[in-house]
N, C-alpha and C positions, 0 to 999 in steps of 0.2 A: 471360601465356603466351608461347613460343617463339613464334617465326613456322610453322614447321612444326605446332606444336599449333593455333595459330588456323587455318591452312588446313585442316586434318583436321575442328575444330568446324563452320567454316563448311560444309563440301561432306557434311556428316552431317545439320546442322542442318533441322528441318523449317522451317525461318522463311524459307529460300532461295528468292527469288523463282524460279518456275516459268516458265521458258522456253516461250512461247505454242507450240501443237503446231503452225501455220502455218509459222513461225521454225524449226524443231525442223526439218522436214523440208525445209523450204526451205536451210538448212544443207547439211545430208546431201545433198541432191540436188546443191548447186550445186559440189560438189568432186568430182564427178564428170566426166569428161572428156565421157564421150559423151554427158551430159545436155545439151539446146538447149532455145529458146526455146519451142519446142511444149511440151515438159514441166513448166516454168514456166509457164509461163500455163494450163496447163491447171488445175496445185495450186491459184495464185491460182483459176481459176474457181471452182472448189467453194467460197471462201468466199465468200458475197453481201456483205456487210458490206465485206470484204475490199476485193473486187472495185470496188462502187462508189467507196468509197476513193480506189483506184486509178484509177477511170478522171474523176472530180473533176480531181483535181490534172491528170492528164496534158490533160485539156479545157481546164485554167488558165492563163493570162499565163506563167505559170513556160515553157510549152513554144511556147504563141500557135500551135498549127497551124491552116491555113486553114479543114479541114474537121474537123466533128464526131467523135470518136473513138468507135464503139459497145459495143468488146469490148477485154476484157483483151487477144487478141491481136493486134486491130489495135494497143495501146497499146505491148504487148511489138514488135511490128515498126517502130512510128515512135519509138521513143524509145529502144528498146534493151534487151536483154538484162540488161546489168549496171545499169541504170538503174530497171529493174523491181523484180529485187531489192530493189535498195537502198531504193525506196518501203514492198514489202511488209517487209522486216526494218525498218523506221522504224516502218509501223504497228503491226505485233506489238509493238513491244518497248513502242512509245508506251502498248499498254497493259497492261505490268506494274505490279503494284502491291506497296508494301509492309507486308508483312504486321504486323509488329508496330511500325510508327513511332507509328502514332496519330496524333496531332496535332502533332507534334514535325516532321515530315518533310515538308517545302513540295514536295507530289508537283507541281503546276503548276511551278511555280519550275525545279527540277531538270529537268524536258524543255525547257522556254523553255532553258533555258542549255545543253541538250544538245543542240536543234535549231542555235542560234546557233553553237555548235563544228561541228555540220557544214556548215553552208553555210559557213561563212569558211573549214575546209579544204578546200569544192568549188572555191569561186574560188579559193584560191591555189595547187591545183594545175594549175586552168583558166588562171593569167596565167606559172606554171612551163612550162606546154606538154610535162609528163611524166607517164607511167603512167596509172590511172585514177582520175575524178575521183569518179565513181559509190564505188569500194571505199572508197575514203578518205574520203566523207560518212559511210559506217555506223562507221568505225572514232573520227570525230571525234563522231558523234553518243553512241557510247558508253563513250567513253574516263574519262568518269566512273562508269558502272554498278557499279563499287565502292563507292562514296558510299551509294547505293541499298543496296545488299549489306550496306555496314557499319549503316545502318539498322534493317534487319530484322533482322539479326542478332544484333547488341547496341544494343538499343534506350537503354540505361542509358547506354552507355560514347558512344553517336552524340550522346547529350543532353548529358554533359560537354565532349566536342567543342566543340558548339556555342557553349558556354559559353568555352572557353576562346580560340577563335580568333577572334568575332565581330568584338572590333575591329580585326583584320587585322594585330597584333602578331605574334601567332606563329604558327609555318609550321605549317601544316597537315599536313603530311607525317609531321615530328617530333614533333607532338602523340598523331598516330595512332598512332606505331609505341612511343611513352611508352604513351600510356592502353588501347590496345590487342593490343597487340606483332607488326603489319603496316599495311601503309599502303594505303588502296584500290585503288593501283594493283596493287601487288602480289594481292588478294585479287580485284579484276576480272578479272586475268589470267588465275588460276589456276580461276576459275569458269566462264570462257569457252573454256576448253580444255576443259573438263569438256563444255559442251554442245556439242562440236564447232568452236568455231569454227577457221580455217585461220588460220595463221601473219601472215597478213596483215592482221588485223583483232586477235589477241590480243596481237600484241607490242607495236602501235604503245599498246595499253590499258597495259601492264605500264610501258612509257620516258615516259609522253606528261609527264610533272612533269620527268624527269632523261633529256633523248637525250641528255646527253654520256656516260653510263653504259652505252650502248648499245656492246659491243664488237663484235658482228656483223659479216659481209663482204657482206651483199647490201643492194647499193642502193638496192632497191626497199625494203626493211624501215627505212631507213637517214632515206631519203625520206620516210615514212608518218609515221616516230615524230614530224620536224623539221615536218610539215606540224600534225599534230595539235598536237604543243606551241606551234607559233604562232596554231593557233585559239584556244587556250586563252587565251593573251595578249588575242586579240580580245576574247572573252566579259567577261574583267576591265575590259576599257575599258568596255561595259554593265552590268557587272553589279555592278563593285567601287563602294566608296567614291573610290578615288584611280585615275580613269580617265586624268588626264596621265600617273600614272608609265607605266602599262600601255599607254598610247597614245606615249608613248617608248619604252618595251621593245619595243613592235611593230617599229618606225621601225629599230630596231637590228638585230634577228633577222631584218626580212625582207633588210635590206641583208648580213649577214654572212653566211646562210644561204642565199640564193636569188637574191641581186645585184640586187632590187626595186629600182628609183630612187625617188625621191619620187612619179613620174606611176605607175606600176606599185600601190603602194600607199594613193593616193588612190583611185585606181581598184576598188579591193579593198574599201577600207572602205566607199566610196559602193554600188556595189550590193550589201555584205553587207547594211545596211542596210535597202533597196527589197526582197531576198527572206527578210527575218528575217520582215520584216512580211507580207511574203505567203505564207512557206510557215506560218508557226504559226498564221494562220489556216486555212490548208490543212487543216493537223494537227489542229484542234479544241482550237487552244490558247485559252482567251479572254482573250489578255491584251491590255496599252495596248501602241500602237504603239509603237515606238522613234526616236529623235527624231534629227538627221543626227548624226555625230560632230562635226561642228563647234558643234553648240547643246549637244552634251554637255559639250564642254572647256568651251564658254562660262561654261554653268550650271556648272561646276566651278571655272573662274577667279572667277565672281561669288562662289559660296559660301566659296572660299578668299580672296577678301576682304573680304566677311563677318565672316571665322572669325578674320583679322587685325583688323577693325576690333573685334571684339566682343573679341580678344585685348586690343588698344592699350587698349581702356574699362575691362578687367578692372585692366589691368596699373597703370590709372589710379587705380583705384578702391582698389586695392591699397596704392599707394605714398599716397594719402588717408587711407587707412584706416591704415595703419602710422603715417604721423605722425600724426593723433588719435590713437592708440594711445600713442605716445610722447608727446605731450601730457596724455593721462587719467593715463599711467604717473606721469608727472613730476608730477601733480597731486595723485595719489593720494600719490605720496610724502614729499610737501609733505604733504599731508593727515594721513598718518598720525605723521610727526613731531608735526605739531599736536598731534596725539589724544593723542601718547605723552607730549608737552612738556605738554599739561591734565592729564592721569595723573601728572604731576607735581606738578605747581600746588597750591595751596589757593586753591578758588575768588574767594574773599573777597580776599583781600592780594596774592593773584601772586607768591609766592614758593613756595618749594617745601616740601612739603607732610611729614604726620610719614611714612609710608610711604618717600617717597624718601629721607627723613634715616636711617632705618633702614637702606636698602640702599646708600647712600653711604658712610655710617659705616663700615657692616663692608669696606669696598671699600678706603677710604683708610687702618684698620685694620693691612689686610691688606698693604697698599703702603708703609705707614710700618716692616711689622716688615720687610720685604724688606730697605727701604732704610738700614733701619737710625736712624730719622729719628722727630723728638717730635711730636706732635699735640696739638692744643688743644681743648676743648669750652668755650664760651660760654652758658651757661645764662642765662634772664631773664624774668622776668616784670611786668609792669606793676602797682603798688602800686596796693592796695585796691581795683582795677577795678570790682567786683562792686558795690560802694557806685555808682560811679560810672555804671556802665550802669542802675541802680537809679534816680538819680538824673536824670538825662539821656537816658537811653531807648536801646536798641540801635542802633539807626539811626546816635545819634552814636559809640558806642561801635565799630560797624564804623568809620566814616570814624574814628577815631582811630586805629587799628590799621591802618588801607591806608596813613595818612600817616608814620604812624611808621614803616612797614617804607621806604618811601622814604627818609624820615630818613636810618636805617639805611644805605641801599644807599652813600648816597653818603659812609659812613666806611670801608666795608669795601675790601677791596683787590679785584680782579678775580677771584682766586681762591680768595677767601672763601666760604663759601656760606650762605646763610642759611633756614633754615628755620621753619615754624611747626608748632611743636610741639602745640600742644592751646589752644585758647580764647584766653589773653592772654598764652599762652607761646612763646616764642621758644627756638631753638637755631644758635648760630652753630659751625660748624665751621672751626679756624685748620690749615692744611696746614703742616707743617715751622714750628712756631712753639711757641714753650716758652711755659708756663706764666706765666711772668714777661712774654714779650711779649703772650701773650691781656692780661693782668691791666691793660697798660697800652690796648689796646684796648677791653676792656669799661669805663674810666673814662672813655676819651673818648665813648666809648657813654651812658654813664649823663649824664656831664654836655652832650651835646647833649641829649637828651631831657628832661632838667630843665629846662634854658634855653632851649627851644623851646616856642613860644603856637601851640596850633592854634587857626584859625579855621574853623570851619562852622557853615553860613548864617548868617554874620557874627556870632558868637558864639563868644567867647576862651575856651580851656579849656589847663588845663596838667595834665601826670601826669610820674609820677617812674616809675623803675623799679628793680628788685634784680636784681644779678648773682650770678651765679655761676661760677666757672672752675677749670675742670681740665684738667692735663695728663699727658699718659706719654710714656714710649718704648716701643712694643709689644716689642720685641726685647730691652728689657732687663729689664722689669717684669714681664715676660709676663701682660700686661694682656688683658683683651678690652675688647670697646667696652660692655658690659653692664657691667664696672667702670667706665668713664671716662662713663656717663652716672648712674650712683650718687654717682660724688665730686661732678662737678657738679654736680648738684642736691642733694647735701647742703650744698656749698658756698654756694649761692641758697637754701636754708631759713637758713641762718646769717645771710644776709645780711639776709633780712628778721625772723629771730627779733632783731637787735639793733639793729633802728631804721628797715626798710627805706631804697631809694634810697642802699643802697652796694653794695661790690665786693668779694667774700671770693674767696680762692684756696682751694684745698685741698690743703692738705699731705699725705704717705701719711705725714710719720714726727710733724711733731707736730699731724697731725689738719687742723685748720682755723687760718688767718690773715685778718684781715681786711685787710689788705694784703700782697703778695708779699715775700721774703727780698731 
């Protein structure tokens, strides 16, 4: 909504806190010229409640008169006129309630904090030595009454409020006039002119967050709004989280605003202090004392170092926690190489496995047709095995196969790669290598493995093996690798259909050789 519309819902709304009929007429009366002290005091009579009230407080330390006060108007004649008032508009209002907060709305809280805005505006017009202090208590006492207002009103939109400003990020003001579309000050003002109040209590309500907004020419309005806005400052030294900022903001407003020295403003906070705690008892407030300003900053310096040491531990725990983090990282990484380099493997021999030869093959395939470059298959398998594991038991039959792949390794070049193909079969992959040079590789293949004695547990055993070799040029043959592992192993059945423990190449034009052109 417009601001204009929220002030029309508000002053329509049945939710609008009802202005006590005490208040109501003690208004009306007091903006009257020819009304005095007899006529005040007499309205207060009629109410008992009221009245006792009234003559409590004026009996209390706050005033310390020698002798007993019995009647409202001995109280009105020793204490004053505008000082009456100001009690009885504190108690009326002290007991408005609002209507739709529910539970939402910290009714104690909000007068604590409203009583605390007017004593700090009574003393600091009291060490100003201007106007009066009496007006300027009701005006600081309800310069939040729009809070209240927004409560009852919009019960929903007061609860988002809350939510969105608690941790004292963002302005209050500009959240209002976002979620809302008026900001309390504004919606206290406009309600308080409704129920009569005089200029002098509704403006300083309307500027008390922004006096510099205040364009006005009279002093006295001028005066009200800067006094209230520095009560406001006080309350936050009590009331906020961050009571140093607020108790520097104080330090600054009352010097730039009023020419307080530091003694003028110690002086201010020390008995706001001594009558917060005596008048909200007064009031029927039941809350904990407040504790000097000086054990407040305390307990605020301790907590904010606290808040830095519990920060440094975080910050500790943090930069621990990142490098184990970067350590797990590094470890895991290490680790899943591992996994991927086993996912390779054949667990038995440690070399790599038929699945990788599979996806390697088509890889270097694919690289040789690019490059334009020949490729070699190595096919081979170990003569009459099956007898041999038959004979000798599996056991030896692995350890001959883990030894031989060692054999192996150390004929192959670096970037050979050698794989196990299935049981007692092997696949050596030659990169950029013809057909003719596999051919002389798998002989030297074959004739170490002949001429090699394994021993396990001290027991000689010798085996032979059959090659097999095939070569292409993918780019020119327009081969695939499902060709080049057909020749080869046709070329390794040749090898062993004619005698086992030789070396057959395979030719694409006349078929098969047992030795290369």
């Amino acid at each position: 909504m417009e601001k204009d519309e929220v002030i029309k819902f508000v002053l329509k709304s049945e939710s609008l806190p009802t202005l006590p009929a005490v208040a109501w007429k003690l208004v009306s009366i007091s903006s009257q010229e020819e009304i005095g002290m007899k006529e005040i005091a007499n309205l207060v009579s009629k109410d008992a409640s009221l009245s006792a009230k009234v003559l409590k407080i004026a009996n209390s330390a706050l005033y310390n008169f020698p002798v007993k006060i019995n009647n409202v108007h001995q109280a009105a004649s020793r204490i004053g006129l505008n000082a009456i008032r100001s009690l009885v508009l504190s108690f009326s209002f002290l007991s408005m309630k609002v209507k739709n907060g529910k539970d939402i709305f910290d009714y104690e809280k909000f007068w604590e904090r409203s009583l605390s805005n007017a004593v700090a505006a009574k003393l600091i017009v009291t060490e100003s030595g201007k106007f009066n202090g009496e007006e300027v208590f009701i005006a600081g006492l309800l310069q939040d009454i729009g809070v209240l207002i927004v409560a009852s009103c919009f019960p929903q939109e007061y609860a988002r409020l809350l939510t969105e400003t608690t941790n004292g990020e963002k302005d209050t003001i500009e959240m209002e006039e976002h979620i809302i579309g008026a900001d309390h000050a504004c919606i206290g003002y406009e309600v308080t002119k409704r129920w009569g109040f005089p200029p002098e209590l509704s403006i300083p309500i309307y500027y008390h967050h922004r006096p510099h907004d205040y364009k006005g020419n009279d002093n006295k309005h001028r005066f009200a709004i800067n006094v209230v806005y520095l009560s406001g400052i006080f309350a936050n030294i009590l009331c906020s989280n961050n009571p140093k900022w607020y108790h520097q903001r104080f330090l600054e407003v009352s010097k730039e605003t009023f020419g307080f020295d530091e003694k003028v403003v110690s002086r201010i906070l020390e008995h706001a202090i001594t009558e917060i705690n005596q008048t909200t008892a007064l009031f029927g407030l039941h809350t904990k004392e407040y504790k000097s300003i000086e054990e407040i900053l305390q307990e605020a310096n301790t907590s904010l170092s606290s808040i830095n040491l519990t920060y440094d531990q975080i910050n500790r725990e943090l930069i621990d926690t990142k490098e184990r983090l970067q350590k797990l990282t590094k470890e895991l990484e290490e680790k899943n190489k591992h996994l991927e380099k086993l996912a390779q493997l054949d667990s038995l021999t440690e070399v790599y496995n038929h699945g990788c030869f599979q996806k390697m093959l088509g890889n270097q395939v694919s690289l040789a047709t690019r490059n334009i470059l020949p490729l070699s298959l190595i096919m081979l398998d170990i003569d009459n095995f099956k007898n041999f594991n038959d004979n000798y038991g599996h056991p030896v039959g692995d350890a001959i196969l883990k030894e031989l792949c060692t054999l192996m390794k150390k004929s192959l070049r670096d970037y050979d790669m050698l794989f196990r193909y299935g049981g007692e079969e092997f696949a050596i992959l030659l990169i950029d290598t013809s057909d003719r040079d596999a051919w002389f590789m798998a002989e030297r293949l074959r004739e170490s493995i002949a001429g090699h004695t394994f021993i396990i547990h001290n027991h000689k055993y010798n085996v032979t093996a059959s090659f097999g070799v095939a070569g292409i040029i993918p780019a020119l043959d327009d081969l695939t690798k499902k060709d080049l592992i057909v020749f080869a192993d046709a070329a390794l059945f040749e090898s062993k259909k004619v005698g086992r423990n030789k070396v057959t190449v395979y030719d694409q034009k006349k078929y098969l050789l047992a030795q290369p052109l």
